[in-house]
Structure formats: structure tokens, C-alpha cells
C-alpha positions in Angstrom: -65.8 107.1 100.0 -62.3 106.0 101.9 -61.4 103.4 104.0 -58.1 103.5 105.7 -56.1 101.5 108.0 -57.7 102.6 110.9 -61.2 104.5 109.7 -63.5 104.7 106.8 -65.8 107.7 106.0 -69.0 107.1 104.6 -72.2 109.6 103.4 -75.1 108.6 104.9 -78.5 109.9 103.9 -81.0 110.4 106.7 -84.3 111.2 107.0 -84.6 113.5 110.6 -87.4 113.6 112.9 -89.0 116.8 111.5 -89.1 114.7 108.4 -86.4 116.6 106.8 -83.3 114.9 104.8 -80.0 115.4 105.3 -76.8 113.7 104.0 -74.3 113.2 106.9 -70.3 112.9 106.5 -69.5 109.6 108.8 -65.8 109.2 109.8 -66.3 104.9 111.1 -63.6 104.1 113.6 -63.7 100.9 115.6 -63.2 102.6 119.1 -61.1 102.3 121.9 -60.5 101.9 125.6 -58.1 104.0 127.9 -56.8 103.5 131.5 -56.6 106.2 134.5 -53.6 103.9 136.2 -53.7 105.2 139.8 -50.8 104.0 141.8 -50.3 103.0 145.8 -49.8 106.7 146.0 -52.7 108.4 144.4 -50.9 109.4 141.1 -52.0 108.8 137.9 -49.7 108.2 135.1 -50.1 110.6 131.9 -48.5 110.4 128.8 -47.2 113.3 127.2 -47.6 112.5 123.9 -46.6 114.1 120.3 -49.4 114.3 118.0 -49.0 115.1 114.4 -52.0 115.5 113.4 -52.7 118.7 115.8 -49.0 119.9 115.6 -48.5 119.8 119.6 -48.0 117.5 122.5 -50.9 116.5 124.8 -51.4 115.0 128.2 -53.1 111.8 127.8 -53.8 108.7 129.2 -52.4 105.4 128.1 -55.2 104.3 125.6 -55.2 103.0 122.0 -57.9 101.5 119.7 -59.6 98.5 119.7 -58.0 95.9 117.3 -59.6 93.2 115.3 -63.1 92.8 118.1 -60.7 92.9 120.9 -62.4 93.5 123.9 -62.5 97.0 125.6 -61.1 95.7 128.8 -58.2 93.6 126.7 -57.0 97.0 124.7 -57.2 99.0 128.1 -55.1 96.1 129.6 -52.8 95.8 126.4 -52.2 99.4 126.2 -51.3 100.1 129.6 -48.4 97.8 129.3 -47.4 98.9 126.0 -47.3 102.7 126.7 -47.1 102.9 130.8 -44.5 99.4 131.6 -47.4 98.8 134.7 -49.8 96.1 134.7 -52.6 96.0 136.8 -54.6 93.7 139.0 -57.6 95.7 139.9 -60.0 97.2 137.2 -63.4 99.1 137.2 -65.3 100.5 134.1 -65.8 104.2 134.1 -67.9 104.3 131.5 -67.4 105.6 127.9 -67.5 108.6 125.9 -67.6 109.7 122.2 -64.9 111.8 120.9 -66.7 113.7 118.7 -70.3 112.8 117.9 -71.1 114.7 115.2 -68.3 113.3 112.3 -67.1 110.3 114.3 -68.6 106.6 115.3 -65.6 106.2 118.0 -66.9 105.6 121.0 -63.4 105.1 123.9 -64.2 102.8 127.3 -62.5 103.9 130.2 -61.2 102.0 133.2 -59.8 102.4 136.3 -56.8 100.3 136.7 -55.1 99.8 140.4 -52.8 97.1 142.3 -50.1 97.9 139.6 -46.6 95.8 139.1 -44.1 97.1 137.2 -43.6 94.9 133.8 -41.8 95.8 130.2 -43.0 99.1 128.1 -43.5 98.0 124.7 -44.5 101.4 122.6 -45.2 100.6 119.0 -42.0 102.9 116.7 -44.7 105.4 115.7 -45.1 106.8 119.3 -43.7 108.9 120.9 -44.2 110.2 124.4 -42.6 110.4 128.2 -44.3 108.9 131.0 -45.0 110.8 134.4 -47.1 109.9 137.2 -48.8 113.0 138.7 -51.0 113.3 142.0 -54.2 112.7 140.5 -56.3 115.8 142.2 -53.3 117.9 140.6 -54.1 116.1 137.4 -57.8 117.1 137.6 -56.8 120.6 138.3 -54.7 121.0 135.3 -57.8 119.2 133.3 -60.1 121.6 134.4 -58.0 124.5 134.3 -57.4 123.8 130.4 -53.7 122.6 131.1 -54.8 119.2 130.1 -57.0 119.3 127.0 -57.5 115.7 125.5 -61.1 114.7 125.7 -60.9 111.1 127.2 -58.4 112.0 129.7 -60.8 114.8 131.4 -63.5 112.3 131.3 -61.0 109.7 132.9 -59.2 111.4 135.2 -62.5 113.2 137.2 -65.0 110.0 137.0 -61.7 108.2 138.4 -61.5 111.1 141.2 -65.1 110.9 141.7 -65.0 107.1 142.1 -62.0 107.4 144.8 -63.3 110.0 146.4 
């Protein structure tokens, strides 16, 4: 029905369990990978990040989408120096969710990234964000209190606090 430069949207017919048919709206989207960067000092950098296409700013992690087969681990890598300026040494899989299920193929891989080195931010012209590093339990407070409402950065920041914990 459309393909785009980052997803295509399909109708797929599908026969359920119950034997019943069904015609599904599929948004295809090649996924993604995001990075809960956790400093020497327990804080966790967040992005605050301007989104058009809710009309607000969100708290997020560094993340972006996975580009031509990359790797998960690569685009976590990548994007953390494009959008934080840190590079780190240390990474461990987290896991990954799906951002929304029901309309969307997107699946995003978390890491945990530590040992961090400051090098060059490199954010691509259409983004635009500021970069603060926040104790990470405060960070899972404001997640959980609603302060911080982007799916993959709830996920992130508590499986990174359960991990260090």
C-alpha cells in the first residue's frame, strides 16, 4: 500500500485460530537498538528530544533504527556516539521489546552500555535534543511516575536498574 523511507504498510489477510479471517493493517519497520549509557557515577544519560510527530518533547534514550542489516549491537554503538558524544567499552543485552504490536513489526534491542570515554557527538540535522545525565534510580522514578513516558526508555532504564542492582 506505501512504502516509505523508513517503513512500509501492508494488508495482510489472516486466517486466526478460531478459524476466523481477518485483514490486518501492518506498519513494516526494520527495528532498532537503544542504549541505557550508565556512567562511573550511576547516571544515565537521556535525551530530551523534540518529536513532531506527537507535538511534544520526550525523555529518551539514545537509540535510532537499524540501517541497511546493521547489527543491533552496531546501531546501539553508532547511535550512542551520534546523539550522547560517549563511547563505550562495556555492553550487555537487555533484551528487546516491540513498540507497538498490534500495527507495527518494530521490534527495538536494548543494551547496557558502561566504561564510557568521551568522543565527538555527531546528531544527524533533523534532530533535535539536549543531553542530560540523570541519577539513574531518579530516572526510574520519573519513568514510573509517568514523568518519562517513551516506551523503550521505561523498558531500558528499569531492566538496566534491575541488572545493577
Amino acid at each position: 500500500m506505501f512504502e516509505g523511507r523508513v517503513v512500509a504498510v501492508d494488508l495482510q489477510n489472516v486466517t486466526l485460530p478460531n478459524g476466523a479471517e481477518a485483514v490486518f493493517e501492518i506498519v513494516r519497520h526494520p527495528g532498532g537498538a537503544a542504549a541505557v549509557a550508565v556512567d562511573a557515577e550511576r547516571r544515565v544519560c537521556l535525551l530530551n528530544q523534540l518529536r513532531p510527530v506527537v507535538n511534544r518533547w520526550l525523555w529518551e534514550l539514545p537509540a535510532g533504527k537499524l540501517d541497511g542489516g546493521e547489527a543491533p549491537l552496531a546501531t546501539a554503538c553508532r547511535e550512542l556516539e551520534e546523539e550522547s558524544g560517549v563511547r563505550a567499552h562495556n555492553w550487555q543485552a537487555l533484551g528487546e521489546c516491540y513498540s507497538s504490536p498490534g500495527v507495527f513489526t518494530e521490534v527495538v534491542h536494548l543494551f547496557l552500555a558502561t566504561g564510557l570515554d568521551l568522543v565527538a557527538a555527531r546528531p544527524e540535522s533533523h534532530e533535535i535534543f539536549t543531553i542530560t545525565w540523570v541519577p539513574l534510580e531518579e530516572a526510574c522514578r520519573r519513568a514510573l511516575a509517568g514523568d518519562i513516558v517513551d516506551a523503550k526508555t521505561i523498558i531500558g532504564l528499569l531492566r538496566a536498574q534491575a541488572m545493577l542492582t
